[in-house]
C-alpha positions as a Markdown table, in Angstrom:
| # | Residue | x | y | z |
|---|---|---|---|---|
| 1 | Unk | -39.6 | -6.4 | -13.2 |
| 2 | Unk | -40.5 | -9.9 | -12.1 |
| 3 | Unk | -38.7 | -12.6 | -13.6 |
| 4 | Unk | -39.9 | -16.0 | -14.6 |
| 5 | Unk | -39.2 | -18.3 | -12.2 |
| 6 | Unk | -41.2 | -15.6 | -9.3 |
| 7 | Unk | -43.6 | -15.4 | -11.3 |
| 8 | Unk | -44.3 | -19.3 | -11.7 |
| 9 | Unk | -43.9 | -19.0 | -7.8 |
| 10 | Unk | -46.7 | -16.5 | -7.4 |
| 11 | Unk | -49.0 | -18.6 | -9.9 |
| 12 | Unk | -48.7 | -21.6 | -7.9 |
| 13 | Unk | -49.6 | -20.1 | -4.3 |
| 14 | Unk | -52.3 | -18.1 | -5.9 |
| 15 | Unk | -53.8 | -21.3 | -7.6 |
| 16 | Unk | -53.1 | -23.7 | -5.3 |
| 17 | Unk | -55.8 | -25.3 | -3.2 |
| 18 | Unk | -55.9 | -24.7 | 1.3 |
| 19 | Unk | -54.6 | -27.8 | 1.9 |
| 20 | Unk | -51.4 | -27.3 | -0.3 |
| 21 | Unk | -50.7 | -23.5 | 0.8 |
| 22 | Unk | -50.6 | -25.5 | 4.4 |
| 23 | Unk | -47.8 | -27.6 | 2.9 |
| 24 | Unk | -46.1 | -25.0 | 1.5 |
| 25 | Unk | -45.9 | -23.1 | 4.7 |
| 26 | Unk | -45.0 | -26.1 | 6.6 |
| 27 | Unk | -41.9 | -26.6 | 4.6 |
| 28 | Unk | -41.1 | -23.1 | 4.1 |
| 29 | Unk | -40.8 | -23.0 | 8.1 |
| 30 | Unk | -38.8 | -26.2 | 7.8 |
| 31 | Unk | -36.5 | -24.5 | 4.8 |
| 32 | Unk | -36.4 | -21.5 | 7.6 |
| 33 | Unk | -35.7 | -23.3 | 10.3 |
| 34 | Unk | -32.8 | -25.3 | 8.5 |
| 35 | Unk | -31.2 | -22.1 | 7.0 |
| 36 | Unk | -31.4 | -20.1 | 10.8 |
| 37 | Unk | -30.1 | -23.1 | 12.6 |
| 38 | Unk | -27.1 | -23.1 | 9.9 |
| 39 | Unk | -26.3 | -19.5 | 10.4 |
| 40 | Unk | -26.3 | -20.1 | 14.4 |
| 41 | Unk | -23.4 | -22.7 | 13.6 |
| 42 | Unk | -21.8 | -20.7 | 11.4 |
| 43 | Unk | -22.2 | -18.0 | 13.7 |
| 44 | Unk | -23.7 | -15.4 | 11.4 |
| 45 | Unk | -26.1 | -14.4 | 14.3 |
| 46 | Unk | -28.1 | -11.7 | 11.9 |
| 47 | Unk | -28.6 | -13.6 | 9.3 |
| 48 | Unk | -29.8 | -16.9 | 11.9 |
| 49 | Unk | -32.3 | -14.1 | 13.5 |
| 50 | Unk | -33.9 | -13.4 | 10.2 |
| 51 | Unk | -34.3 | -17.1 | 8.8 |
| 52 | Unk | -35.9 | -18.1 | 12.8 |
| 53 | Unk | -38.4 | -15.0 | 13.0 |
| 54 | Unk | -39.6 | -15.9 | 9.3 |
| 55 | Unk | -40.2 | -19.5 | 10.5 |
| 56 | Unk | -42.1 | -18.2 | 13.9 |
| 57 | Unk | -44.0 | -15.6 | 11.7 |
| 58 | Unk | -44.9 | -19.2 | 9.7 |
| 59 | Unk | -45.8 | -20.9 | 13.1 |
| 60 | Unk | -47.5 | -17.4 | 14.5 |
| 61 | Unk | -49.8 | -17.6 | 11.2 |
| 62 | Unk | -50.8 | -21.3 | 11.9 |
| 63 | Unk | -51.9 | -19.8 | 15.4 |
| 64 | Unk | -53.7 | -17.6 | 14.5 |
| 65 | Unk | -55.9 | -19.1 | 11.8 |
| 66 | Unk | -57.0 | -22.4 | 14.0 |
| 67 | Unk | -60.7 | -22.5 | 13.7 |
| 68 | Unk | -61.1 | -23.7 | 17.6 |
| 69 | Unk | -64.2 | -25.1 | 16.7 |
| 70 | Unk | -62.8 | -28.3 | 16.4 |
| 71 | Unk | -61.3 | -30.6 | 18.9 |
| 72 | Unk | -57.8 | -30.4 | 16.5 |
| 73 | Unk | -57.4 | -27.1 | 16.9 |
| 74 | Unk | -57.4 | -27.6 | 20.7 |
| 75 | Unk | -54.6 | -30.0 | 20.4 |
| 76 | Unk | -52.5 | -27.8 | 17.8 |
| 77 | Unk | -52.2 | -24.6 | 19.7 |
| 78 | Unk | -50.2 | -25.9 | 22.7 |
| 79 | Unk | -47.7 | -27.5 | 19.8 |
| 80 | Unk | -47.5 | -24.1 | 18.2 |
| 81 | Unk | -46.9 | -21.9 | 21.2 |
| 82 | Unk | -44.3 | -24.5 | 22.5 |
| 83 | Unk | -42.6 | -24.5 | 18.8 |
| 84 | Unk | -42.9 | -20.7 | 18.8 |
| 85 | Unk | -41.2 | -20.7 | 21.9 |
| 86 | Unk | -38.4 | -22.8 | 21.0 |
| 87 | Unk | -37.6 | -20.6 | 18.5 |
| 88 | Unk | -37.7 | -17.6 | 19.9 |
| 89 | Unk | -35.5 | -18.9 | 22.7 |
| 90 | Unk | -33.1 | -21.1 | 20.1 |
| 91 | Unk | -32.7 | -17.6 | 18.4 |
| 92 | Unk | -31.9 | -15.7 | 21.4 |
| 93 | Unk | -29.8 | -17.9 | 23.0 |
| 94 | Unk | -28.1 | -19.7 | 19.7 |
| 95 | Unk | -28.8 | -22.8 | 21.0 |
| 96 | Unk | -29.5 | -25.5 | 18.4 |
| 97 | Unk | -30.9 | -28.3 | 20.5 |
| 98 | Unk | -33.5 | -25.5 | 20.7 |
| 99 | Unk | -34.0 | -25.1 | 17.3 |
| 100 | Unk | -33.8 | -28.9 | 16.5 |
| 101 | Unk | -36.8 | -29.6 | 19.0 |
| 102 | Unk | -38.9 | -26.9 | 16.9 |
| 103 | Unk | -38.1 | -28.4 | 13.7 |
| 104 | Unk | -38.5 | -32.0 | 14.9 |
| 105 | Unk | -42.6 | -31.1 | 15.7 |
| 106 | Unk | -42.7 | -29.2 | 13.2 |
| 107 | Unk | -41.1 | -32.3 | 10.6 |
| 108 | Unk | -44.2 | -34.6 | 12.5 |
| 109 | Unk | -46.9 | -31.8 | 11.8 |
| 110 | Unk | -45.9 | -31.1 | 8.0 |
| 111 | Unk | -45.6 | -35.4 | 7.8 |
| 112 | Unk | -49.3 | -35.9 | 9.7 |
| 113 | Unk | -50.6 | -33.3 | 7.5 |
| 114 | Unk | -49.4 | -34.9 | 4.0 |
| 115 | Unk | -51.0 | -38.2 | 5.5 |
| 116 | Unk | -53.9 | -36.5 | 5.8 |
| 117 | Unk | -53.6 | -34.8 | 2.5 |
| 118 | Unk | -53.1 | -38.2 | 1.0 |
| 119 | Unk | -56.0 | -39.8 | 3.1 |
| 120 | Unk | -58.8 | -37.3 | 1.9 |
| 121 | Unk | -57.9 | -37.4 | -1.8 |
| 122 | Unk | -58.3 | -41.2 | -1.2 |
| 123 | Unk | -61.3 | -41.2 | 0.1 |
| 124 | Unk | -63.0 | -38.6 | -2.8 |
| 125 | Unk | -61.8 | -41.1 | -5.5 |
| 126 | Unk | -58.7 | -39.4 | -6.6 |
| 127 | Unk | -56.5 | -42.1 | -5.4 |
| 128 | Unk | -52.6 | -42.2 | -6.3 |
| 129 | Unk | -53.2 | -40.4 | -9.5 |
| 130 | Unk | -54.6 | -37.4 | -8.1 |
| 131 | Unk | -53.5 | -34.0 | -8.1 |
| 132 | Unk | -50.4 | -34.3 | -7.4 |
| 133 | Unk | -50.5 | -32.7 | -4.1 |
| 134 | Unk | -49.8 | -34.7 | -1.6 |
């Protein structure tokens, strides 16, 4: 049986417009990232190895749904392989500088892309009382 609170989870990812489902997966990679790099210090390798390949299966997603028809994409690719990267290699070797660098882009993507978020409900008149989204 689904309780409450998963089911007012489940309502707001199926309802929620692109743009926020791409905030909601930038932070849950960030969430990811901060839980794995916390097991790697506390040296609960296991439990480090799950929370990092979540957030890589995050960044692997965002790979593979760029629409490379724009100039953006082109730009964003690079930035996810080399995050993806840093994962996998922060995981494998425990290394937290490793780890930190991934989050660090990812932190700048996840900010860029609320600016954005912020910019085009702007511009279609929805201005600081919009949706809420951003």
């Amino acid at each position: 049986m689904v309780n409450a609170a998963e089911a007012y989870k489940r309502n707001q990812v199926l309802n929620a417009p692109p743009e926020q489902l791409t905030l909601m997966l930038y932070n849950g990679c960030l969430k990811f990232i901060d839980e794995g790099k916390q097991a790697v210090e506390d040296k609960k390798f296991e439990d480090a190895n799950t929370f990092l390949q979540k957030a890589q299966r995050i960044i692997s997603e965002f790979r593979l749904t760029l629409n490379m028809d724009y100039e953006i994409s082109h730009q964003l690719l690079p930035l996810y392989n080399y995050v993806y990267d840093k994962l996998v290699e922060g995981n494998l070797k425990s290394d937290v500088s490793k780890i930190d660098e991934a989050r660090d882009i990812v932190k700048e993507l996840r900010d860029a892309w609320v600016g954005a978020m912020k910019k085009a409900r702007e511009e279609k008149g929805l201005g600081k009382g919009g949706r809420g989204y951003a």
